[in-house]
ZADOTOR-314220 format. One record per residue (C-alpha): x, y, z. Coordinates in Angstrom, 2 decimals, padded with zeros to 5 digits, m for minus. Each point is the difference from the previous one (the first is absolute). Layout:
{{X; Y; Z}}
...
END
This chain:
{{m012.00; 010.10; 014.44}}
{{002.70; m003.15; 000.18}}
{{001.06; m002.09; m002.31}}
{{001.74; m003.65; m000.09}}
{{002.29; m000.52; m002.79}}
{{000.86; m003.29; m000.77}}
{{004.03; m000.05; m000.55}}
{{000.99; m003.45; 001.40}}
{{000.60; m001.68; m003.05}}
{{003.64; m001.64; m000.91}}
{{000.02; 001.76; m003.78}}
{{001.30; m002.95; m001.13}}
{{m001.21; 000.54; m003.74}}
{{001.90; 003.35; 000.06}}
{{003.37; m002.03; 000.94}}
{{002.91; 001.08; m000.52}}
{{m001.09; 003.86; 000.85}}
{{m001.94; m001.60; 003.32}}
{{003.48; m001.67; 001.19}}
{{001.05; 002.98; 001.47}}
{{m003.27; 002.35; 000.18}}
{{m003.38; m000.95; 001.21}}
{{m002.53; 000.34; m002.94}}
{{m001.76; 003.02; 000.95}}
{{003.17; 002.65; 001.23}}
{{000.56; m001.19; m004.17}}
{{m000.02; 003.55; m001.69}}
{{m003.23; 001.02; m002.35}}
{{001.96; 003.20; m001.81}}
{{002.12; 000.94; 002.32}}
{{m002.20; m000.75; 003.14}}
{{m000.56; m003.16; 001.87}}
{{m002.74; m001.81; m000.45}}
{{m001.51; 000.17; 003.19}}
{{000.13; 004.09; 000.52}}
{{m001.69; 000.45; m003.43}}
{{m002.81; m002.68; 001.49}}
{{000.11; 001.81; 003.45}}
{{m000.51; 003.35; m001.99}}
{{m003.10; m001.42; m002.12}}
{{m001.37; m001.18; 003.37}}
{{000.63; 003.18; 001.80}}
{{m002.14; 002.18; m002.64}}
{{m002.80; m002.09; 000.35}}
{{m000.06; 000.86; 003.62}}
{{002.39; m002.34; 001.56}}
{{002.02; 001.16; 003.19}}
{{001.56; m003.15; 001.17}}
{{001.53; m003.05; m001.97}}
{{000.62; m003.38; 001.86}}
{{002.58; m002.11; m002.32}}
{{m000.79; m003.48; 000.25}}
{{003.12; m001.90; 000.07}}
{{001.31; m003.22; m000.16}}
{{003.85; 000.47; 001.03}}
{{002.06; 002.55; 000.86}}
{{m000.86; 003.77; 000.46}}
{{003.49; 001.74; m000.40}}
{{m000.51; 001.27; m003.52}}
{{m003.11; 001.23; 000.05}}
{{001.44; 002.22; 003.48}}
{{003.26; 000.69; m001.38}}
{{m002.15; 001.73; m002.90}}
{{m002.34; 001.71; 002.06}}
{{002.24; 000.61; 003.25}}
{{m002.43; 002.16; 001.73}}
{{m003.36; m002.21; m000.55}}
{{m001.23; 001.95; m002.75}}
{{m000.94; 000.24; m003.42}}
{{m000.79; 003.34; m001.18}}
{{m002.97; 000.95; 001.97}}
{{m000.77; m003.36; 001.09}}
{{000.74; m002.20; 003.08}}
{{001.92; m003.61; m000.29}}
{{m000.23; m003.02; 002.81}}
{{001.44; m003.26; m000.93}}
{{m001.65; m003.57; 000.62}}
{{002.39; m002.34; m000.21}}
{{m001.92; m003.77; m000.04}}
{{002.02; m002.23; 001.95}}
{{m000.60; m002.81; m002.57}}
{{m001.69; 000.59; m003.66}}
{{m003.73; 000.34; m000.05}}
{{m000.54; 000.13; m003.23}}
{{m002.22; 003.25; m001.05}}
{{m002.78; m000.57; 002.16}}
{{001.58; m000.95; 003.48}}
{{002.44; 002.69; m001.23}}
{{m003.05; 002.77; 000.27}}
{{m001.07; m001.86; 002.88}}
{{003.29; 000.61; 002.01}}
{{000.65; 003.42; m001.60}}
{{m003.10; 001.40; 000.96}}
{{m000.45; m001.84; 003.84}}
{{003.39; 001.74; 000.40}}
{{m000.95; 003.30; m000.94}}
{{m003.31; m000.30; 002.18}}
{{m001.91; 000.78; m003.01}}
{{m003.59; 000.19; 000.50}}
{{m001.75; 002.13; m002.67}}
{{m000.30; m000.13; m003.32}}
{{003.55; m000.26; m001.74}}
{{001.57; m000.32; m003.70}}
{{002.35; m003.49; m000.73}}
{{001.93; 000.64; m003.44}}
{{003.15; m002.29; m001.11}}
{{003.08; 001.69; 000.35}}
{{001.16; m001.52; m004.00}}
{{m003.18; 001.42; m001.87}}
{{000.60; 003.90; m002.07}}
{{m003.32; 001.45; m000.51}}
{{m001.36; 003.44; m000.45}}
{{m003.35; m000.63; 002.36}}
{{m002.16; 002.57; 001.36}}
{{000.20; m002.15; 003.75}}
{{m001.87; 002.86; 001.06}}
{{m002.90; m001.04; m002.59}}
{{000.66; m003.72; 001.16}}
{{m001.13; 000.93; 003.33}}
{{m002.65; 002.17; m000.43}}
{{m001.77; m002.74; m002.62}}
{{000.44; m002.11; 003.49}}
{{m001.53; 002.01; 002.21}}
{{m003.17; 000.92; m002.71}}
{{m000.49; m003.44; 000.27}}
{{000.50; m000.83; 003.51}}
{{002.09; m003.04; m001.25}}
{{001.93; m002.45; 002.29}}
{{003.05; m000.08; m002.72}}
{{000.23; 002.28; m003.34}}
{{002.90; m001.08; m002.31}}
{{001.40; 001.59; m002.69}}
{{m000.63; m001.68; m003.72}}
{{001.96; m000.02; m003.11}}
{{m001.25; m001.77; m003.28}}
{{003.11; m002.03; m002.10}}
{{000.17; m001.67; m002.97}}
{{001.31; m003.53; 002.21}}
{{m002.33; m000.03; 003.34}}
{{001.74; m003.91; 000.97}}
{{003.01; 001.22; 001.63}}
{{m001.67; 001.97; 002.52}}
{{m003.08; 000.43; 002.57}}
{{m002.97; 000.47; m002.48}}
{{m003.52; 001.14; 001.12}}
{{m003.51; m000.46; m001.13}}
{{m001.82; 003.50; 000.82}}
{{m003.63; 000.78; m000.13}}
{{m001.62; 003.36; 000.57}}
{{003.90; 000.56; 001.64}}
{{m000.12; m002.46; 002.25}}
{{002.53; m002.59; 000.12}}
{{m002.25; m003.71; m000.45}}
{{002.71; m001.92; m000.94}}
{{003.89; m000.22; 000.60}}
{{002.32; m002.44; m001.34}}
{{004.04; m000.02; 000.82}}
{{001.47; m000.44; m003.30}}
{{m002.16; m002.78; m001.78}}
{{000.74; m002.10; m003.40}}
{{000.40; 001.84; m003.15}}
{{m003.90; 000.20; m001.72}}
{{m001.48; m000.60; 003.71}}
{{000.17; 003.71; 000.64}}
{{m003.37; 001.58; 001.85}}
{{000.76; 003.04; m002.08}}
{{003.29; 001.78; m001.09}}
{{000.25; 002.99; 003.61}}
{{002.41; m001.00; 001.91}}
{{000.95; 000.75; 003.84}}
{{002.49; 003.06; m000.49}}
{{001.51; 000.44; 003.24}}
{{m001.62; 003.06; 002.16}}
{{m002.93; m001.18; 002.46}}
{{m001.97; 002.03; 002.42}}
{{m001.15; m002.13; 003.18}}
{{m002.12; 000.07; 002.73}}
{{001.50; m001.24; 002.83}}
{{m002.37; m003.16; 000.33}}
{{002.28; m001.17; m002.91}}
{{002.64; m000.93; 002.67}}
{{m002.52; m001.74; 002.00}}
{{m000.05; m002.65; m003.49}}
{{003.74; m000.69; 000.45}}
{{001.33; m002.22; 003.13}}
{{003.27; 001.84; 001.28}}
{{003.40; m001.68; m000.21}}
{{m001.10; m002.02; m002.70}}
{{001.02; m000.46; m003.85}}
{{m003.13; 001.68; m001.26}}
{{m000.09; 000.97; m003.88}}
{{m002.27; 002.62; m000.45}}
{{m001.33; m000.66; m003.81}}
{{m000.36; m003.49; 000.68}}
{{m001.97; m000.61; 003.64}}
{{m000.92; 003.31; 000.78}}
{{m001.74; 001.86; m003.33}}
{{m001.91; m002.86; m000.45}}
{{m001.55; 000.06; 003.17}}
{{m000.92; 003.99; m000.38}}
{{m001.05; m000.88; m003.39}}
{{m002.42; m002.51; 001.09}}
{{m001.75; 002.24; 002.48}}
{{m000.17; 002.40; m002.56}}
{{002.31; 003.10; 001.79}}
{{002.40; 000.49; m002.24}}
{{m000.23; 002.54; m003.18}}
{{002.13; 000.82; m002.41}}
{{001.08; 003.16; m001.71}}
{{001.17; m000.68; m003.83}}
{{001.89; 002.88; m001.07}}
{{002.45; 000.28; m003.69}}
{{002.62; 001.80; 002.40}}
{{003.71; m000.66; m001.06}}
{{000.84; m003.43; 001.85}}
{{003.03; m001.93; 000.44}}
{{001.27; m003.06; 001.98}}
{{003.57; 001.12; 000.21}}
{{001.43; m003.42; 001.37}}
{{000.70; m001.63; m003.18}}
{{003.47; 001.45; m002.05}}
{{m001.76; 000.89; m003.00}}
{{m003.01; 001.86; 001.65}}
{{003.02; 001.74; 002.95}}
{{001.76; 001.36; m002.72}}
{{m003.57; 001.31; m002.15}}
{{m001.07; 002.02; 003.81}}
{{003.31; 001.70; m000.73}}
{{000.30; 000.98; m003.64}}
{{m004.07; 000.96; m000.17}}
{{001.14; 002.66; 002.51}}
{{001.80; 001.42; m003.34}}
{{m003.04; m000.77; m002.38}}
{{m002.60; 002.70; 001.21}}
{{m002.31; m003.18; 000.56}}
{{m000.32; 000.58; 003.87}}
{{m002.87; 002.57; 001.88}}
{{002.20; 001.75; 002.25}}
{{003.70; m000.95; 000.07}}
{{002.52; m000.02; m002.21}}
{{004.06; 000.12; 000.61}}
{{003.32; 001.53; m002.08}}
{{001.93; m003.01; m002.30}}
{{003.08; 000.50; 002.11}}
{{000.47; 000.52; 003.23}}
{{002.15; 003.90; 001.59}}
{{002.24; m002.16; 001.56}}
{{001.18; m002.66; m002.72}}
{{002.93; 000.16; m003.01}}
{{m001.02; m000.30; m003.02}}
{{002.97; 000.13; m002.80}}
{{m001.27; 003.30; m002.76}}
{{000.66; m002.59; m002.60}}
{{m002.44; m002.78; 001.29}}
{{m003.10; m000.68; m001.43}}
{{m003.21; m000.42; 002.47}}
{{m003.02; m000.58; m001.71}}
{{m003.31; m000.51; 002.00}}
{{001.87; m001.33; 002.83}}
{{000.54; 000.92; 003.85}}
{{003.39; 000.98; 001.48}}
{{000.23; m000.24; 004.31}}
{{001.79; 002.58; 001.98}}
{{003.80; m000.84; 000.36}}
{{000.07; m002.61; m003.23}}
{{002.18; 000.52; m002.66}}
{{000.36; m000.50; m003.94}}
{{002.68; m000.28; m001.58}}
{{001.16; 002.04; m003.79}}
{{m002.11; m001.39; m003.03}}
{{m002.52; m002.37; 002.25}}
{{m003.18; m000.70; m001.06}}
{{m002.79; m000.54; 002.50}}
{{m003.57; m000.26; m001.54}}
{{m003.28; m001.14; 001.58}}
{{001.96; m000.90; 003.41}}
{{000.19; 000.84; 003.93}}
{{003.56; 000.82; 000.95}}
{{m000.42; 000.07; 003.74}}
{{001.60; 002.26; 002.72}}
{{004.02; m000.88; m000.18}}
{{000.17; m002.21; m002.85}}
{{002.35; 000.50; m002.30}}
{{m000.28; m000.24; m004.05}}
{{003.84; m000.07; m001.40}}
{{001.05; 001.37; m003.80}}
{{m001.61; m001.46; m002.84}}
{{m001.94; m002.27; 001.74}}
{{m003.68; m000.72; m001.24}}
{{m002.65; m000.22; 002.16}}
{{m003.58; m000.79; m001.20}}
{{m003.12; m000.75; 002.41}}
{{001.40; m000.77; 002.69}}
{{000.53; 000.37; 003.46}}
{{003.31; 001.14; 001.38}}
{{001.15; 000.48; 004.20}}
{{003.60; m001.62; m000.85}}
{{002.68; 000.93; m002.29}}
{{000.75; m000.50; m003.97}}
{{003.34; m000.38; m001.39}}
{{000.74; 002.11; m003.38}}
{{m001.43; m001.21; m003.08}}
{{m002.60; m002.48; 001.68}}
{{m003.42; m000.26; m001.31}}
{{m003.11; m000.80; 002.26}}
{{m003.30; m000.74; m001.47}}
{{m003.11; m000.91; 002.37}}
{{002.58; m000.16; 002.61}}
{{m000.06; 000.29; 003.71}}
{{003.22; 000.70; 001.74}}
{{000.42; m000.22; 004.17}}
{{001.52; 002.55; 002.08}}
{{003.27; m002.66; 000.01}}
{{m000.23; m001.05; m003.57}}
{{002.28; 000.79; m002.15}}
{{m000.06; m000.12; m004.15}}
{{003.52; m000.93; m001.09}}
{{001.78; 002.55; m002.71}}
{{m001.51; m000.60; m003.62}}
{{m002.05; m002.87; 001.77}}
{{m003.94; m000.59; m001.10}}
{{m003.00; m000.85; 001.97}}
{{m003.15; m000.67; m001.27}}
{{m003.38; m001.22; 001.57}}
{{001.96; m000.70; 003.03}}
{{000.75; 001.09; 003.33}}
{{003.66; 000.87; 001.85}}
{{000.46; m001.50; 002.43}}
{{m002.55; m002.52; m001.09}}
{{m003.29; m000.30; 002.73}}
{{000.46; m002.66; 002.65}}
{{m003.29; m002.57; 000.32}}
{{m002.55; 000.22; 002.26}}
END
């Protein structure tokens, strides 16, 4: 079976980390993001992964040189202008000459779905488009369904707070039929919640699959840094990860308390980092502080971070102090 994942997007509310790495080669304990995705699809009976992308391919090859992930083969779409996540499956899939039924998942979202369950719920019910369902406390900033007798009747792209159909929202893994692409003009700026789940709504196709599986939408800071650190918490099915990484420095006299360490960062004598991400090569100097937070840069001696998010070129000043910000500070747009 194939699979389209969606990994186009510009990561802009994961800036400063995104500056210098695309949102999903981001690491998820230890991993990128991507290869623990491409490893969830692969045991639910995925052999091929399409990435769906919006700009350029480099990182993704330089990280998989030889066009594989684990067990599982990689082919790149590159869209020649954005598409938005409809036209983007459009393109994606037209260039893979898919033509059977196929899983779409986006490339930000850490979940512990059975995909193999996902499609065989699909093909029980000989359903044009299955997605996968999560219920949340705050429906309005998503896709949120109305479902009866599992199928889909109703589908509304992030409505007005109160004016939710019911609180299961659109989680991120689909199955489709192939007729799906046949709802999508090609080359176009197609969203896929907005003009095309409506449609497969209203003819009554599409079914959902609610499930209370661990689910996360890993593009915001705060939600990027909690797919890390529950890796630590024994909260996940299948996967878990060590604190710190073989290949990073950690001084005998710092203090790392339910926090992440990358391979080849460093902390310095008497640091404290609690409830944080120190990413792969950042560095953590003596005595500094560092308190949920995000780090790729560097932090001078006796700085203290709190809800912090440092780039891969920022850099905390000696004894300096950041808090609720980001260094270098996000561009717009």
């Amino acid at each position: 079976m194939r699979a389209v994942v969606l990994v186009g997007g510009f990561g802009t509310r994961l800036r400063p980390l995104t500056n210098t790495t695309p949102k999903p080669m981001l690491p998820v304990g230890h991993r990128p993001m991507i290869a623990r995705l491409v490893d969830r699809l692969a045991r639910g009976g995925v052999t091929e992964v399409v990435l769906a992308l919006g700009f350029r391919p480099e990182p993704f090859v330089d990280a998989f040189p030889d066009g594989r992930c684990g067990d599982v083969q990689l082919t790149y779409a590159v869209e020649p202008e954005p598409l938005d996540t409809g036209g983007a499956i459009k393109f994606a899939a037209d260039h893979a000459g898919i033509a059977e039924t196929f899983i779409v998942a986006n490339g930000d979202v850490v979940t512990d779905l059975d995909v193999g369950e996902l499609v065989a719920a699909h093909r029980r019910w000989s359903a044009e488009a299955t997605l996968h369902l999560i219920g949340v406390d705050d429906p309005s900033a998503f896709g949120v369904v109305a479902i009866e007798d599992r199928r889909i009747v109703d589908f509304v792209e992030k409505p007005e707070p109160g004016q939710e159909p019911s609180n299961l929202i659109n989680a991120g893994t689909y199955v489709f039929e192939p007729s799906v692409l046949d709802l999508i003009p090609s080359g176009e700026r197609v969203s896929i919640e907005r003009s095309t789940f409506p449609l497969l709504a209203a003819r009554g196709s599409m079914y959902g699959v609610p499930t209370d599986d661990y689910w996360i939408d890993a593009g915001r800071p705060e939600l990027y840094r909690a797919a890390n650190l529950d890796l630590l918490r024994g909260v996940r099915r299948a996967e878990s990860c060590q604190p710190v990484a073989d290949g990073a420095i950690v001084a005998a006299s710092a203090r790392i308390v339910d926090s992440i360490i990358g391979d080849g960062a460093t902390v310095g004598a008497d640091a404290h980092v609690v409830d944080s991400v120190v990413l792969p090569g950042a560095s953590i100097g003596p005595h500094a502080t560092v308190e949920s937070s995000l780090v790729m840069g560097s932090v001078g001696e006796g700085a203290e971070l709190r809800r912090a998010i440092i780039g891969a070129d920022g850099r905390v000043a000696e004894g300096a102090s950041v808090v609720d910000a980001s260094v270098p500070p996000p561009a717009p747009g």
